[in-house]
C-alpha positions in Angstrom: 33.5 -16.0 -19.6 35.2 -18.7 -21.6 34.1 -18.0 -25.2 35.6 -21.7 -26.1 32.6 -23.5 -24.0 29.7 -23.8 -26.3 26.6 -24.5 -24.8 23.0 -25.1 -25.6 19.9 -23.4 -23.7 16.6 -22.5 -24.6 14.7 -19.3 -24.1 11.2 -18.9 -22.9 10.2 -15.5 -24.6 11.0 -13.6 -27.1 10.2 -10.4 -26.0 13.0 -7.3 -25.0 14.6 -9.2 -22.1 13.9 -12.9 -24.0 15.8 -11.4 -26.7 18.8 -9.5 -25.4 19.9 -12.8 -23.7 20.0 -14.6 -26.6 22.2 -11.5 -28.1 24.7 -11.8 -25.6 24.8 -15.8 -25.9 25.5 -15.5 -29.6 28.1 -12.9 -29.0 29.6 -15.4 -26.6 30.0 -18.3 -28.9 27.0 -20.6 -27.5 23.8 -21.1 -29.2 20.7 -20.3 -27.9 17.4 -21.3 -29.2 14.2 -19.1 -28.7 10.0 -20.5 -28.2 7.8 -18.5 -27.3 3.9 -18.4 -27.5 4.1 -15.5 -30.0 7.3 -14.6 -30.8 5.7 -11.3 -32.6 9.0 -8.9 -32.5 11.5 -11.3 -34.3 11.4 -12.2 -38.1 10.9 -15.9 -38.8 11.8 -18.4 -41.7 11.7 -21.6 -41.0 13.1 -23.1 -37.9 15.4 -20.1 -37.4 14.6 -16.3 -36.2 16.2 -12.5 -36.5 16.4 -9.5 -35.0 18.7 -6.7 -35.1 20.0 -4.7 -32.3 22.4 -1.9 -31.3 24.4 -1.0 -27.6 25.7 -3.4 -26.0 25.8 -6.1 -28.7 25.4 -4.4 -31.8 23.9 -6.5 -35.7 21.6 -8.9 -36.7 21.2 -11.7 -34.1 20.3 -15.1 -35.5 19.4 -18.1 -33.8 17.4 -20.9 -33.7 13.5 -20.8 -33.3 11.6 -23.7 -31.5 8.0 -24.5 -33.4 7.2 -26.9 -30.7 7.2 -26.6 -26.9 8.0 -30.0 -26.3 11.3 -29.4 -27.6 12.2 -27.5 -24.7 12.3 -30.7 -22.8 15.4 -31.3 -25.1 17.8 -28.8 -23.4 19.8 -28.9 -20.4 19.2 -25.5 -19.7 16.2 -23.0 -20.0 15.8 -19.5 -19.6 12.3 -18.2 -18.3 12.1 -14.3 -19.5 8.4 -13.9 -19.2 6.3 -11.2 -17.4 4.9 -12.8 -14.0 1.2 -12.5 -15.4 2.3 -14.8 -18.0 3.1 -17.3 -15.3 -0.2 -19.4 -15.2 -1.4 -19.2 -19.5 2.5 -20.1 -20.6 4.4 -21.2 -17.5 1.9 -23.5 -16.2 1.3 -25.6 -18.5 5.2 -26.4 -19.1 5.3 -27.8 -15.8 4.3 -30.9 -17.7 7.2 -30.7 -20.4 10.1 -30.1 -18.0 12.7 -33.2 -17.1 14.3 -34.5 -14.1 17.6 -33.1 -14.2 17.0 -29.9 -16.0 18.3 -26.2 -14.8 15.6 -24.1 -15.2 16.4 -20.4 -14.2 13.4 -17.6 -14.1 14.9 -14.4 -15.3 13.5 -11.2 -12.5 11.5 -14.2 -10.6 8.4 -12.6 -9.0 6.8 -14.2 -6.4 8.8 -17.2 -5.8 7.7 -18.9 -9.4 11.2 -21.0 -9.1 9.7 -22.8 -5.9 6.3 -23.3 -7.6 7.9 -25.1 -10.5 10.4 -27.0 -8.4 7.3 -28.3 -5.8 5.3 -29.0 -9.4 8.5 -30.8 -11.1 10.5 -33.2 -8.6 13.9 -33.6 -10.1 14.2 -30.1 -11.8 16.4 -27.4 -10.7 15.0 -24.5 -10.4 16.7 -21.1 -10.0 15.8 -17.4 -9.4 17.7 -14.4 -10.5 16.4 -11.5 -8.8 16.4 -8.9 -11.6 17.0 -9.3 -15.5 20.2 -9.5 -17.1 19.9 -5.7 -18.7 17.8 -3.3 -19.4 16.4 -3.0 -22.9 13.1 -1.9 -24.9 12.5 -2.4 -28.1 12.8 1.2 -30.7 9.7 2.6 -33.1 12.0 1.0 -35.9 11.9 -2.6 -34.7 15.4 -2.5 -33.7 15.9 -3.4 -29.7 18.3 -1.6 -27.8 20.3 -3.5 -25.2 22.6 -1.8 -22.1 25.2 -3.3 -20.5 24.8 -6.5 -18.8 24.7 -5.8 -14.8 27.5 -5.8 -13.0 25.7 -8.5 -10.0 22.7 -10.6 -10.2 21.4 -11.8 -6.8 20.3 -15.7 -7.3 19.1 -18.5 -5.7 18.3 -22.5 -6.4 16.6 -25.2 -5.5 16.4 -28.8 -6.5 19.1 -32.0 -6.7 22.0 -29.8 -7.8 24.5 -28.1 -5.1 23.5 -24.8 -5.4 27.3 -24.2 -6.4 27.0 -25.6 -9.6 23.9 -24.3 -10.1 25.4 -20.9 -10.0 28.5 -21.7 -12.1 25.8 -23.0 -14.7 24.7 -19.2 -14.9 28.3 -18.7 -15.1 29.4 -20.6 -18.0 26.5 -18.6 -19.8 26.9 -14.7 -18.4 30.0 -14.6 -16.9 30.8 -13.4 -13.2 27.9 -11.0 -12.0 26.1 -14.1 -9.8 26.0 -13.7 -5.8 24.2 -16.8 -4.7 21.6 -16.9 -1.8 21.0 -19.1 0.5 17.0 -18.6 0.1 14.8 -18.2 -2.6 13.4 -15.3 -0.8 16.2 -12.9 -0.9 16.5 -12.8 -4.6 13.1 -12.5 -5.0 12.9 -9.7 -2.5 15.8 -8.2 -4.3 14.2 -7.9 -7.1 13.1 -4.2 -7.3 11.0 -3.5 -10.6 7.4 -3.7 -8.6 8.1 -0.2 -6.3 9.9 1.3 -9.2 7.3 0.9 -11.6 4.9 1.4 -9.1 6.5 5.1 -8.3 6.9 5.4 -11.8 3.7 4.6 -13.7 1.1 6.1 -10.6 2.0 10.0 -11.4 2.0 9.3 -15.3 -1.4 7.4 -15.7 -2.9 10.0 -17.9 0.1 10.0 -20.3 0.0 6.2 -20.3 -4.4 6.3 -21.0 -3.4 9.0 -23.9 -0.9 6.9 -25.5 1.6 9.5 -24.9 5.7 9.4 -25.7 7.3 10.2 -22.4 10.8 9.3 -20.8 10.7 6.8 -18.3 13.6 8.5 -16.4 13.3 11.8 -18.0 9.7 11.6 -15.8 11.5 10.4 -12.8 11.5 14.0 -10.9 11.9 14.0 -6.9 7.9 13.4 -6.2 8.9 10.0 -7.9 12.2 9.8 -5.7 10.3 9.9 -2.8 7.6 7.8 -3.6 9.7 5.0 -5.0 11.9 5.7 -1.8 9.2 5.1 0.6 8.0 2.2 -1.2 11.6 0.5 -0.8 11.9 1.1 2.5 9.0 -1.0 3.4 10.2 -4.0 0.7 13.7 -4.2 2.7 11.2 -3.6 6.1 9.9 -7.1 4.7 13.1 -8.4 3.8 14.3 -7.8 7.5 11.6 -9.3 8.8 13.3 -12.7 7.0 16.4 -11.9 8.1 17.8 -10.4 5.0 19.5 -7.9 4.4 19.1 -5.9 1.2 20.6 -3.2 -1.2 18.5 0.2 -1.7 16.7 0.8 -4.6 19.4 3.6 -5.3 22.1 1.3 -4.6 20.7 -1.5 -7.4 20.3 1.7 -9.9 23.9 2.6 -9.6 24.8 -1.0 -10.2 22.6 -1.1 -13.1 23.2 2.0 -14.8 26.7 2.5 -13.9 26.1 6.1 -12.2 27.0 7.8 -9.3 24.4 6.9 -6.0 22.8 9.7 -4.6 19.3 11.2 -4.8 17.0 9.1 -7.0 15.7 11.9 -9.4 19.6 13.1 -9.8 20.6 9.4 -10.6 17.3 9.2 -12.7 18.3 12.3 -14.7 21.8 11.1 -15.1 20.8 7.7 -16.8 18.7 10.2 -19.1 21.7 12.2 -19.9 23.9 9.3 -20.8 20.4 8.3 -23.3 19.9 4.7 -21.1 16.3 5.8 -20.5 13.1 4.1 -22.5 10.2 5.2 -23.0 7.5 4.3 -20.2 4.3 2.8 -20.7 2.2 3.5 -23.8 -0.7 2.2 -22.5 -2.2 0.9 -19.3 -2.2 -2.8 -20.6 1.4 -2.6 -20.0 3.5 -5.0 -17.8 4.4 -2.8 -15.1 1.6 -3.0 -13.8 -0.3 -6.2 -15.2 2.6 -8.3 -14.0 4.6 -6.0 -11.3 0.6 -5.1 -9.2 -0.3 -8.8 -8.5 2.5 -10.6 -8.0 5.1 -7.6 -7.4 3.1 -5.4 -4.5 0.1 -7.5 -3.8 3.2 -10.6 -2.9 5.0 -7.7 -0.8 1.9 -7.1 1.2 0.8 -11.0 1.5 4.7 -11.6 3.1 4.2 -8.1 4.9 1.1 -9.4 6.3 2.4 -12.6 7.5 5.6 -11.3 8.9 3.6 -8.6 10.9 5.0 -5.9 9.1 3.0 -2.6 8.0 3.4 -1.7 4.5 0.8 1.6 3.6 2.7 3.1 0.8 2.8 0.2 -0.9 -0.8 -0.9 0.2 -2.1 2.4 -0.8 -0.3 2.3 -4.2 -1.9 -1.4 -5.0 -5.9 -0.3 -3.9 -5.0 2.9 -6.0 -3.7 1.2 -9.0 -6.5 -1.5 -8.7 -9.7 1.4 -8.1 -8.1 2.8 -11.4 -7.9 -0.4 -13.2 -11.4 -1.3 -12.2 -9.2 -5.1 -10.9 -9.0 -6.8 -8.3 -5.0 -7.2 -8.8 -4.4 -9.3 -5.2 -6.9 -12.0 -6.7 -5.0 -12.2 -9.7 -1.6 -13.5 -8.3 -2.8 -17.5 -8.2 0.8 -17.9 -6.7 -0.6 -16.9 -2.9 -2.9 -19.2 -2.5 -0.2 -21.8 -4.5 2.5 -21.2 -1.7 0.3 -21.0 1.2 0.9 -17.7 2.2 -2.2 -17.6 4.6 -2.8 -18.6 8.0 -0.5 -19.1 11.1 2.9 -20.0 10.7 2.9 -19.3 7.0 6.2 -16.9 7.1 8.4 -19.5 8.9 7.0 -22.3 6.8 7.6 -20.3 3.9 11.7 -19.1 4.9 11.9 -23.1 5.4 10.8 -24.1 1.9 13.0 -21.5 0.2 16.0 -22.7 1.6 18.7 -23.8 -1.0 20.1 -26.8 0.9 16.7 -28.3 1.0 15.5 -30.4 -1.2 12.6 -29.7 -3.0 11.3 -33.6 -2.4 11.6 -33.5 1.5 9.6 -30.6 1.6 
């Protein structure tokens, strides 16, 4: 990364993930500015906000804060780090502050938000990352601990930019860990927090009902492995059915977490050891499964469904997740019906409008 470019981008989100990219921005030399709708885990005064954080980027991390979302219409670059189910109450209604000619990039896209925006915003590139740039949680003291950025981000673009310089705008900001796509969809099939959590947060329900501390990986026993196996080998089933080839949940985990591949409970209990595991879910109003159920699985199953491909693990995990929920979590993702995933000929329609070389306007 050359530390002598400085550039400006804005942040949608101040929550963990919101926050640990503006860390490693300021620790790069550019300067990031944050909005969000809440903005409750950093300290404001005035037009600027704090936090403090420790691993990978270690101090206090200050940078400016955005009052005003129409000010995000002032920067050449914005970073989306918002859960999915967030999408339509903050997302949304941005679609009428974005710019022709801005490079907006959704952070762990689910359910191909970057082509929603980009069909909403003619002009506007749009890119999708297929995971987050680290992992990170926020600690009991306020601090938020951040882990090493990921050694390779799967992307993908679309809009009036080549998708080259797309890329080498994620770049300038992050440094070499992008692998561009040619589609939309193989990012966002890459993207492989919905079966984890999925395997993760179905055998711990009564912990996360009680309010209990547990370890998220310290949890992660070989019932979990094979769950959260069986669960990815119908995602990259759906994948295939694209044409795409994808890593393995195991293989993304070693990447990650900078461990050795082999069974998922021994990797899991190896990012334990080495302390990179946070706590899971405290409650059941938690993300992994407000955000990851709808437009995480109950996607999967809609492109399963149109592809012809079976998928009863993960099926079976969404009914069971939405019987204990008491929600109907497939009629929350608004996104389906959006992107037209119904009907004949929605899969090859679909693989057509994801296409990076396509523009967004001839679609």
């Amino acid at each position: 990364m050359d530390r002598r470019m400085t550039s400006r981008v804005a942040i949608v989100g101040a929550g963990p993930v919101g926050c640990a990219a503006a860390a490693f921005l300021v620790q790069a030399g550019h300067a990031p500015a944050l909005w969000s709708p809440t903005g409750g885990r950093v300290r404001r005064h005035a037009d600027r906000a704090s936090f403090v954080c420790n691993g990978a980027v270690n101090g206090e991390i200050d940078v400016e804060w955005l009052a005003s979302p129409d000010r995000l219409a002032e920067f050449p670059v914005v970073l989306v780090c918002l859960p999915a189910d967030a999408y339509g109450s903050v997302l949304g209604p941005l679609n009428a502050i974005w710019q022709p000619g801005q490079h907006l990039i959704v952070s762990g896209a689910l359910s191909l938000a970057p082509l929603w925006i980009a069909t909403a915003v003619p002009g506007v590139q749009a890119s999708g990352w297929g995971t987050t740039l680290t992992t990170t949680h926020f600690q009991a003291d306020g601090g938020l601990h951040i882990n090493p950025l990921r050694g390779r981000i799967d992307m993908a673009t679309l809009g009036p930019m080549a998708p080259s310089d797309a890329r080498q705008s994620c770049v300038d900001l992050f440094g070499e860990r992008f692998v561009l796509a040619d589609n939309l969809l193989a990012p966002t099939l890459a993207n492989i927090n919905p079966i984890a959590h999925a395997a993760e947060v179905i055998p711990n329900l009564t912990r996360m009902d009680l309010g209990e501390a547990w370890s998220l990986f310290g949890h992660f026993t070989a019932v979990v492995g094979r769950m959260a196996d069986s669960l990815d080998v119908e995602r990259r089933a759906v994948a295939q059915a694209f044409g795409l080839t994808l890593p393995s949940l195991r293989q993304h985990y070693a990447r990650s977490y900078h461990v050795p591949e082999g069974p998922l409970h021994t990797m899991a209990a190896e990012i334990t050891r080495r302390g990179m595991s946070p706590n899971g879910p405290a409650s059941l109003q938690h993300r992994y499964v407000l955000e990851d159920a709808p437009f995480g699985l109950a996607f999967l199953e809609a492109l399963g469904r149109a592809t012809g491909v079976d998928t009863p693990v993960l099926s079976a995990s969404l009914t069971l997740l939405e019987a204990t929920y008491a929600r109907d979590f497939r009629a929350d993702n608004f996104l389906l019906d959006a992107l037209g995933l119904s009907g004949e000929g929605a899969a090859a329609a679909l693989l057509a409008r994801c296409a990076a070389s396509t523009s967004v306007a001839s679609c």
